[in-house]
C-alpha positions in Angstrom: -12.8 2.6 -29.7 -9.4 4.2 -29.9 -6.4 2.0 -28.1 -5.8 3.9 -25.2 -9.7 4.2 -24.3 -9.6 0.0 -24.4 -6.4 0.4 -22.2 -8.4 2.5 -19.5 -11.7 0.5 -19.6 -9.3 -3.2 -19.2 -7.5 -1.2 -15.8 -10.6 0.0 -14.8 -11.9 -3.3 -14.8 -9.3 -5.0 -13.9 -9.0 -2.6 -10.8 -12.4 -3.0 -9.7 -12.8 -7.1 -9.4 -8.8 -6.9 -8.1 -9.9 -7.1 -4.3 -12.5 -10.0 -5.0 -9.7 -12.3 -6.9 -6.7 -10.9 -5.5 -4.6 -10.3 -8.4 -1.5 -8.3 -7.8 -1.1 -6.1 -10.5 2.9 -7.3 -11.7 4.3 -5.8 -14.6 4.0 -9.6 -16.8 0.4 -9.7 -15.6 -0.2 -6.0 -16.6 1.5 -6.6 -20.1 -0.4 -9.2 -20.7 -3.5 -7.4 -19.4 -3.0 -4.1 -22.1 -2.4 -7.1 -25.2 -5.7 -8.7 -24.0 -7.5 -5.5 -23.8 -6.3 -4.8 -27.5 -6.2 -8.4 -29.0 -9.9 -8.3 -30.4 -8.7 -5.5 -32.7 -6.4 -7.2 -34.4 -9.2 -7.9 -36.9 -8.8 -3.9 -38.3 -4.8 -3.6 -39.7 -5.2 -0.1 -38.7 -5.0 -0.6 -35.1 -2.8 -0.7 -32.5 -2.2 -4.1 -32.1 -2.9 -4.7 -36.5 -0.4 -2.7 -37.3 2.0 -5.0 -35.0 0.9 -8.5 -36.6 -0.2 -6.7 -40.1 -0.1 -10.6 -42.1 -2.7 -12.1 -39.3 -4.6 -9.2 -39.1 -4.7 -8.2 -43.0 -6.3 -12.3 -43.3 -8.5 -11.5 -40.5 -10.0 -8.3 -42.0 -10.0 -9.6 -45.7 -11.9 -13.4 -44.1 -14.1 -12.1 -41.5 -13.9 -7.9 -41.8 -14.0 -6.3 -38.4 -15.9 -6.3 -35.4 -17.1 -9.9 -36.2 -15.3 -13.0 -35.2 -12.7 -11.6 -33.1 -15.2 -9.6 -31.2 -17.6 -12.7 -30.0 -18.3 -15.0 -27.2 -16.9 -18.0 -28.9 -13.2 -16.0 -29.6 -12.9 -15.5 -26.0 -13.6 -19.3 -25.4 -11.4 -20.6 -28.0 -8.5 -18.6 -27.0 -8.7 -19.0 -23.4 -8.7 -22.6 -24.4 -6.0 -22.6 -25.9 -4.2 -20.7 -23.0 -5.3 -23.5 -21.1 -1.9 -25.2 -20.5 -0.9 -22.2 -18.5 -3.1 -23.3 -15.8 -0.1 -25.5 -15.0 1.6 -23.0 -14.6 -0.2 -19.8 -12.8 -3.9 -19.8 -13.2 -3.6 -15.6 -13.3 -2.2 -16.2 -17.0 -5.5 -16.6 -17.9 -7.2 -14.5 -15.5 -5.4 -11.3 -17.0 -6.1 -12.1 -20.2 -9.8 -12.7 -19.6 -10.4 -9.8 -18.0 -8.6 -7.7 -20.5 -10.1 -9.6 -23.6 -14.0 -8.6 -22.1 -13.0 -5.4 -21.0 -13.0 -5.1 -25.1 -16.0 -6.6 -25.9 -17.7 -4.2 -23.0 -16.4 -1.1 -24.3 -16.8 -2.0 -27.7 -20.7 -2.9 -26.8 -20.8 0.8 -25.4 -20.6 3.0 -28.5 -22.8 3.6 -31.8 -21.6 0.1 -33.5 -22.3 -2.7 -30.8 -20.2 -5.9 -31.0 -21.6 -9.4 -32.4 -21.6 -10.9 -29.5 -22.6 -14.8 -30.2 -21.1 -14.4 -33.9 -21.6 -16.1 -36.0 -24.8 -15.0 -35.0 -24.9 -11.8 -36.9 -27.1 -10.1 -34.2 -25.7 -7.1 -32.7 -25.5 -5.9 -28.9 -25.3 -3.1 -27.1 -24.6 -3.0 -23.2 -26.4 0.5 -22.2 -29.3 2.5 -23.6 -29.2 3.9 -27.3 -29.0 7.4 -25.7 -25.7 6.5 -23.7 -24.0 5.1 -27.2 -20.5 6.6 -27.4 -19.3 7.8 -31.0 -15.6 6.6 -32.3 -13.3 9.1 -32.4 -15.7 11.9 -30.6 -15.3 14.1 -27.4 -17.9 11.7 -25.9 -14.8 9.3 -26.4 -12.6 11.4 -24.9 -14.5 12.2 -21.7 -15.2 8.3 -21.9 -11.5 7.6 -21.3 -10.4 10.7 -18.5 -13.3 9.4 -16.5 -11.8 5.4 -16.8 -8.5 7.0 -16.3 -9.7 8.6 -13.3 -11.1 5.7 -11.8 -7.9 3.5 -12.8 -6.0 5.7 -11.3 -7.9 5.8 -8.0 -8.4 2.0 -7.9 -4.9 1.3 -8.3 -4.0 4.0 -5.3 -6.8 2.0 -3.2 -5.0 -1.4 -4.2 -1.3 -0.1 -3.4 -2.0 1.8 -0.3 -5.3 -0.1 0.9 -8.8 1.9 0.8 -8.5 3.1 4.6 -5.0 4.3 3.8 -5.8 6.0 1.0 -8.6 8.0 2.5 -6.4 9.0 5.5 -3.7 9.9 3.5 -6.2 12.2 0.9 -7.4 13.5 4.2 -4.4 13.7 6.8 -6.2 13.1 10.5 -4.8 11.8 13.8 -6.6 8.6 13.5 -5.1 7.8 10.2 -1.8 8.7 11.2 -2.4 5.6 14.1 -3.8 3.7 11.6 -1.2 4.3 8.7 1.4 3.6 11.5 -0.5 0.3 13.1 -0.6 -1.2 9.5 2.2 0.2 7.7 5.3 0.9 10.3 5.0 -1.6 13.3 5.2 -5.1 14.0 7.7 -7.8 12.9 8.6 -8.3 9.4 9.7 -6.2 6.5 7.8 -2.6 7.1 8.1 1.7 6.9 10.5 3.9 9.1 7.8 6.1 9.7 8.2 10.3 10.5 5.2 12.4 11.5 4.4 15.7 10.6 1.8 17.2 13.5 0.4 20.4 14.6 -0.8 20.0 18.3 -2.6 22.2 20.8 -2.6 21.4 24.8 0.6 21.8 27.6 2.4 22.3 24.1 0.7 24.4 21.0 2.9 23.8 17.8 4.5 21.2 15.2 6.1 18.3 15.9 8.3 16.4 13.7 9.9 13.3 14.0 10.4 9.7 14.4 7.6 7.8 15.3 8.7 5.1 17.7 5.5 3.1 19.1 1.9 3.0 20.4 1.5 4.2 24.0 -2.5 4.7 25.8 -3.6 5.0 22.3 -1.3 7.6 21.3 2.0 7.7 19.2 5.2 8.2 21.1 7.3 10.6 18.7 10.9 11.4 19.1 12.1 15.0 17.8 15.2 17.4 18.0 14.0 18.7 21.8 12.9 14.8 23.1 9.8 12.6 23.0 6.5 13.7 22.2 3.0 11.5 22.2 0.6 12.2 19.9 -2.5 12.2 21.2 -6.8 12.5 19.6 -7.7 15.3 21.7 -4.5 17.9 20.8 -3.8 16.9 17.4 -5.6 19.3 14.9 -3.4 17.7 11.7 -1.7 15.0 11.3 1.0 13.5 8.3 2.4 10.4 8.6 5.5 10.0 6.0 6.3 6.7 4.9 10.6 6.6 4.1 12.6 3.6 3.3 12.0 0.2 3.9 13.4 -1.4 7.1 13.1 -4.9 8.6 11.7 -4.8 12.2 12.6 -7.5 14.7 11.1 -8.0 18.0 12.6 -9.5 21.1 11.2 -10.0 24.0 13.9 -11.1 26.7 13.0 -11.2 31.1 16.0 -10.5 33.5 16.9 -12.0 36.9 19.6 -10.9 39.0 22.0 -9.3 36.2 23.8 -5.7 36.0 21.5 -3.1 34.3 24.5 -2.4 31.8 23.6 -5.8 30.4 20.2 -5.1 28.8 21.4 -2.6 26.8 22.2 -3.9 23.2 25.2 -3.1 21.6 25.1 -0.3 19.2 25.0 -0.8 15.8 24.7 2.5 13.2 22.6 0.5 10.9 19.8 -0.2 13.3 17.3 1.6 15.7 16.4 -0.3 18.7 14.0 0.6 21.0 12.9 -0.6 24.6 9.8 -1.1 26.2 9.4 -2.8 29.6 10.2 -2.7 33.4 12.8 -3.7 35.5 13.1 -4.2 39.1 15.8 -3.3 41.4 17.8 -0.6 42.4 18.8 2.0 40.0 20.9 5.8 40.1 21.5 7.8 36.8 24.3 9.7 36.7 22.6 12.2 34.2 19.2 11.9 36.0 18.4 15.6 34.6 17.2 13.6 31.8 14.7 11.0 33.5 13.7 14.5 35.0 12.3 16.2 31.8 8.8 15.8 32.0 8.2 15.2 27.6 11.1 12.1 28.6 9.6 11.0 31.5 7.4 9.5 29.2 9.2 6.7 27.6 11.8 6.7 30.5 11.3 6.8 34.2 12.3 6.0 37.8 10.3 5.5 40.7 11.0 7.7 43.6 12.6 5.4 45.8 14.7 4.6 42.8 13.6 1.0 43.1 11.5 0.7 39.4 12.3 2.0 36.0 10.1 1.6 33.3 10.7 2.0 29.7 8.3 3.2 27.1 9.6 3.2 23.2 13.1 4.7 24.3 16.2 4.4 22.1 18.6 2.4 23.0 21.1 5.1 22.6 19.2 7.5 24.8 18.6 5.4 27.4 22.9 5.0 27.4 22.7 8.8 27.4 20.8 9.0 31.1 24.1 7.7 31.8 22.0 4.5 34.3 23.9 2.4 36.7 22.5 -0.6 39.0 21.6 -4.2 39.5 18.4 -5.6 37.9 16.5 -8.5 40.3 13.9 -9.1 37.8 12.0 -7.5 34.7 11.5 -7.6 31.1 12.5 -5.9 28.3 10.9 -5.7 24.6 13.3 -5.2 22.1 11.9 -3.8 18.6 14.8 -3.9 16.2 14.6 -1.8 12.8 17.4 -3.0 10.3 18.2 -0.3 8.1 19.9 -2.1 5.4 
């Protein structure tokens, strides 16, 4: 078979026992991956990789011919053997190059000539029926690699964005929007600022689009131009979630006793987002209480009616400032969840 159908079959491969060994596809690994799946021509000095290392192939051909020695049972053992020192090293050395090295031998074993599998044994093999036998060179060939290409292609997606991600991004849905956002967006470490694109139908019929902030009552609490939003199963007929730039969350979670309510807020910093989540006990006025008031931003922000609680649901920092709060804090708690921009 040509080069390039040898470099679908090794990806395809490769992509399909990826989740049982837990390879990650680097670029080293793949290099060495697309040599292996080549290497057994190097027997033919018209090929891909024969043309590259012409002397060794030329006393290959002219010793052996092709599709004999190089294409056996006991190649494959000798070289990883000799590969063997790499173990010291990273065993995936040789895991990428065994994989790519019988990827050749099974494509190879898959069209009109067969491979001599335990050569010197001159016996030769074939892995599917007679009437499945791939031509060289022919559109059978060609169909051979588009579908491997195909299948590469979606086993590589599948590996990069995980099979459940993949499908809910194919098919854009509330729940994978949650789940996109659960996996991908929140939590501590090095994750996604995360937008969502939504059409919803219930008090509100319409898009929304903007910042997703956190999980609420197993919705998403949104923030947009006109104030918070939460996305929710029963009023969301489409769903995107868009994955931006790479931010480093942080989360802080910090109780209160007897301090002004000026001190919880964090200071502002243009390179981060900081939300709040929580509830504080006290007293409490808001100079700009118009805003607790809105009933989309009583959602992540609101006061009891004898002004004695406020609790705190995903808000920015720099909104919560906005309400324009004053009062003295007896006890509470307050999440902090920290996105570093840079």
């Amino acid at each position: 078979m040509r080069a390039h159908t040898h470099i679908a079959f090794g990806l395809f491969l490769f992509g399909s026992l990826q989740p049982i060994l837990n390879l990650e596809p680097t670029p080293k690994f793949l290099a060495l991956l697309t040599f292996a799946c080549l290497l057994p021509d190097i027997d033919q000095p018209n090929s891909a990789i024969g043309s590259l290392l012409r002397p060794l192939s030329n006393y290959l051909y002219s010793r052996f011919g092709h599709r004999t020695a190089t294409h056996s049972i006991l190649a494959l053992f000798l070289l990883l053997l000799a590969l063997s020192p790499l173990l010291f090293f990273d065993w995936k050395y040789l895991a990428f190059f065994g994989i790519g090295y019988i990827s050749h031998l099974i494509a190879d074993g898959m069209n009109t000539t067969g491979i001599p599998l335990c050569w010197p044994n001159s016996r030769i093999f074939f892995f599917v029926p007679q009437r499945f036998l791939i031509p060289v060179g022919g559109k059978e060939e060609l169909l051979f690699f588009g579908t491997f290409s195909f299948l590469s292609f979606l086993l590589f997606s599948a590996s990069f964005f995980g099979y459940r991600n993949l499908i809910h991004l194919l098919l854009p849905s509330f729940e994978g929007v949650m789940y996109g956002y659960s996996v991908n967006c929140d939590g501590a470490g090095q994750k996604d600022l995360c937008y969502v694109n939504a059409t919803v139908c219930g008090e509100y019929c319409g898009s929304i689009s903007g910042l997703a902030l956190g999980i609420l009552n197993n919705g998403l609490v949104i923030r947009d131009s006109d104030g918070y939003k939460k996305l929710e199963k029963g009023t969301t007929l489409g769903a995107k979630l868009i994955r931006q730039k790479k931010v480093k969350i942080n989360i802080e979670k910090k109780t209160f006793e007897n301090v002004e309510l000026t001190e919880i807020l964090p200071k502002s910093n243009p390179e981060e987002i900081i939300t709040l989540r929580g509830e504080l006990f006290g007293e409490f006025i808001c100079t700009n209480y118009s805003y607790s008031a809105n009933s989309e931003n009583e959602l992540v922000f609101k006061i009891s009616s004898d002004r004695t609680k406020l609790t705190l649901n995903h808000i920015l920092a720099s909104d919560l400032a906005a309400a324009g709060c004053l009062g003295f804090v007896k006890t509470g708690w307050i999440e902090y969840k920290i996105r570093a921009l840079s």
